[in-house]
C-alpha positions as CSV (number, residue, x, y, z in Angstrom):
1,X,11.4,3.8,13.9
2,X,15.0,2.4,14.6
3,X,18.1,0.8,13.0
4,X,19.5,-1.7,14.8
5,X,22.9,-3.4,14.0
6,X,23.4,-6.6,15.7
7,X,27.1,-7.1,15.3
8,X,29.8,-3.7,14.4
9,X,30.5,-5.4,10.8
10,X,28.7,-2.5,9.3
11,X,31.5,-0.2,10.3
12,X,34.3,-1.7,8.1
13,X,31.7,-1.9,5.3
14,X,32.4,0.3,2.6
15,X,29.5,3.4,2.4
16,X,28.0,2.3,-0.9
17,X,27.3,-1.6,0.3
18,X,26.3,-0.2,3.8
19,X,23.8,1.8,1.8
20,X,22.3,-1.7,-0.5
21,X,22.0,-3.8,2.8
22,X,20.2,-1.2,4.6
23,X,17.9,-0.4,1.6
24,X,17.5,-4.1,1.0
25,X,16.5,-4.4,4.6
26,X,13.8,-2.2,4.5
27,X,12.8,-3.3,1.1
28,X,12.1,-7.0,2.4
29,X,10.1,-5.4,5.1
30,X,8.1,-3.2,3.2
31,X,7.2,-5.9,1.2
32,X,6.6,-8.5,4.0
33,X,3.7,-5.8,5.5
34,X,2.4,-5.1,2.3
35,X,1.8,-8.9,2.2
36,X,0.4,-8.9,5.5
37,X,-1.6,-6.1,4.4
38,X,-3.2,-7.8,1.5
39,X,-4.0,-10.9,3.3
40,X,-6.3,-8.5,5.9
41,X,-7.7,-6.8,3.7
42,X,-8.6,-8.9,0.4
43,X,-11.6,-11.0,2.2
44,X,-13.0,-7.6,2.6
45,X,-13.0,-6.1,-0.7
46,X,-16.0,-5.1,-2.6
47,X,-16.5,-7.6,-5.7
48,X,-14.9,-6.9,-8.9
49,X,-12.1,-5.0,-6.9
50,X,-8.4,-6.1,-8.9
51,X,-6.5,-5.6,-5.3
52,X,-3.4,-7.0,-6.6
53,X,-3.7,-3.5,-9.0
54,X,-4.5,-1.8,-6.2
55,X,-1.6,-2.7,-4.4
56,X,0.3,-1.7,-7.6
57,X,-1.0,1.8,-7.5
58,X,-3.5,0.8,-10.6
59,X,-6.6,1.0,-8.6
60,X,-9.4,3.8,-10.2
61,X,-12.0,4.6,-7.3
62,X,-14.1,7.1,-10.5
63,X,-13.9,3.6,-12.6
64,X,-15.3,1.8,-9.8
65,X,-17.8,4.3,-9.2
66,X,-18.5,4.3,-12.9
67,X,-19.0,0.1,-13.4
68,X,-21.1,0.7,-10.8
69,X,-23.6,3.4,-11.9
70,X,-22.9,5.7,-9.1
71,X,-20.4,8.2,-11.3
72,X,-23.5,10.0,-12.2
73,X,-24.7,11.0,-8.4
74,X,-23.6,14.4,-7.3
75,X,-22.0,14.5,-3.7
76,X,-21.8,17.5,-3.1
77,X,-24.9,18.1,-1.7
78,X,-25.0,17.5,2.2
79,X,-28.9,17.6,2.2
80,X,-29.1,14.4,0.1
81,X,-27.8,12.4,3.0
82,X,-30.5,13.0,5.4
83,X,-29.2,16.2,7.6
């Protein structure tokens, strides 16, 4: 990753406003990817799936699991899956 300043304003900028541009900066672009993100991924999504509380950090893959009846199946078993 790099920072890139485009003009030498930044160094008569006092440290604290400095500071709130650059975090503003890569606030914007966080949120511009997550967008992009979003827009990939949401035609792809499994029915039922909230993604906009998945992009929040709400999403529950043992609730999914649950709603749809596969909490009860046990995993842990490699011979169930054909090997």
């Amino acid at each position: 990753m790099e920072l890139k300043f485009h003009t030498t304003a930044y160094k008569s900028m006092p440290p604290a406003e400095l500071s709130a541009a650059v975090l503003d900066v890569v606030r914007r672009a966080r949120d511009r990817m997550q967008d992009r993100v979003m827009a990939a991924y949401t035609p792809f999504a499994p029915e039922g799936i909230d993604m906009e509380a998945a992009r929040a950090g709400g999403f529950d893959p043992a609730k999914m699991l649950a709603d749809l009846g596969l909490d009860k199946l046990d995993f842990t078993d490699p011979s169930r899956f054909g090997r």
